[in-house]
N, C-alpha and C positions, 0 to 999 in steps of 0.2 A: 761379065764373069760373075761380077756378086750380085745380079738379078737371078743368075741361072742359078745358085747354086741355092736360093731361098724360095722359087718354082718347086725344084726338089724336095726340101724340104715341107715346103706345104703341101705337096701330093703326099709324101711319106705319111704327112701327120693325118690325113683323109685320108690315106688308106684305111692304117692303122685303125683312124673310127669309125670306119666301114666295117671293119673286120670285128670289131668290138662289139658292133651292135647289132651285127649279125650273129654273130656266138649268143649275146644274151637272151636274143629273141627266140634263138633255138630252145634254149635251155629253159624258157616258161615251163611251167607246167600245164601238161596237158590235161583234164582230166578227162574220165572214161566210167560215166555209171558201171560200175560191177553188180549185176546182179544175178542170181544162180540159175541154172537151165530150168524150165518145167519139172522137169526128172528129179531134181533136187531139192523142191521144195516138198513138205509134205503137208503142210496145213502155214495159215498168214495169218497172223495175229494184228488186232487193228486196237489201238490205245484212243481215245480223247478224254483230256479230264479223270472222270470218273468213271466210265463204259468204256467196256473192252469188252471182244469176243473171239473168237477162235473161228478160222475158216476152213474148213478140211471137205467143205464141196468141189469138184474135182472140177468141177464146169465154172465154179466160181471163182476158182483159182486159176485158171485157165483168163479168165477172163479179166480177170489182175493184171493179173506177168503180162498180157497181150496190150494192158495199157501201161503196164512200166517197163516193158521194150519198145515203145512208141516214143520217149523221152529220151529225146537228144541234143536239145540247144542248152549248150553250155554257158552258164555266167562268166563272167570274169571273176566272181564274189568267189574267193577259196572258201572253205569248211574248216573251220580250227576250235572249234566246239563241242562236245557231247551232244548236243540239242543247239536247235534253232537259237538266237539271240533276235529279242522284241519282234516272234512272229504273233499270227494270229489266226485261231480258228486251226492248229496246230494237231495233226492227227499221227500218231506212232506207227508206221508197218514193219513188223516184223515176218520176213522169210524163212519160214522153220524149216528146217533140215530133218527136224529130231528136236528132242525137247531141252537138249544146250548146246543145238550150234544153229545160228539162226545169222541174216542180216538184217542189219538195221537201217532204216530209210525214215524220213520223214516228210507230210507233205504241208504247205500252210501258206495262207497269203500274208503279204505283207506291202505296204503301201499297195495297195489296190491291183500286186501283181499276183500267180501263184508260183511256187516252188516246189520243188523236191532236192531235199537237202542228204545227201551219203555225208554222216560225219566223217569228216577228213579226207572224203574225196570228192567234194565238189558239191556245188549248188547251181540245180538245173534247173529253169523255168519252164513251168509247165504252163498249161492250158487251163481254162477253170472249167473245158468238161471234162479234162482228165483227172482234176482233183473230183468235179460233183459225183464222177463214176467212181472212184475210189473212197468215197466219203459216205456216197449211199449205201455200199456192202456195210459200212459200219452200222446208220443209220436203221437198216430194212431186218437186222441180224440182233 
């Protein structure tokens, strides 16, 4: 009788942390680059350093968005920054809307990986031809 009823209770208490840790794991955060349709960009503004330019070529822009809607492996690294922390070779995109509502994206390697960092919604790794294609427009502009 006092084996069964301490059975019981240790299934109770595994349940209970089954259930727990399944609620927490739901509750991660998920994150989901947000970035604006074609339609809604009107020119991409590209920052390094000192050099910045303006992209308001339509084929060029086109050709942006088609490689920052290709970026979808998620870190586990959350964004809790304005800007990268100890990136490198670190390039600013901005998504113009219009000349103040834009977003903001960043792309940049770091330990010998690359990224693209949405502050405060997530840090996705990219590819390094999707950074050298997004680095060139800077570069050839």
């Amino acid at each position: 009788m006092k084996n069964s009823k301490v059975i019981v209770v240790v299934i109770l208490v595994a349940l209970v942390a089954i259930v727990g840790i399944a609620i927490f794991c739901n509750n991660v955060r998920k994150y989901e680059l947000r970035i604006p349709g074609l339609s809604d960009v009107s020119f991409i503004s590209l920052e390094q350093q000192d050099k910045g330019v303006d992209i308001r070529n339509e084929e060029e822009i086109q050709s942006m968005m088609n490689t920052l809607g290709g970026v979808n492996k998620v870190t586990k690294m959350p964004s809790t920054q304005d800007k990268p922390v100890d990136s490198e070779d670190e390039i600013l995109i901005k998504l113009n809307k219009d000349e103040s509502s834009f977003k903001t994206l960043y792309i940049y390697r770091k330990a010998e990986k690359y990224y693209l960092e949405q502050p405060y919604n997530g840090i996705y790794e990219i590819t390094q031809e999707q950074y050298n294609e997004l680095s060139r427009v800077l570069a050839n502009n």
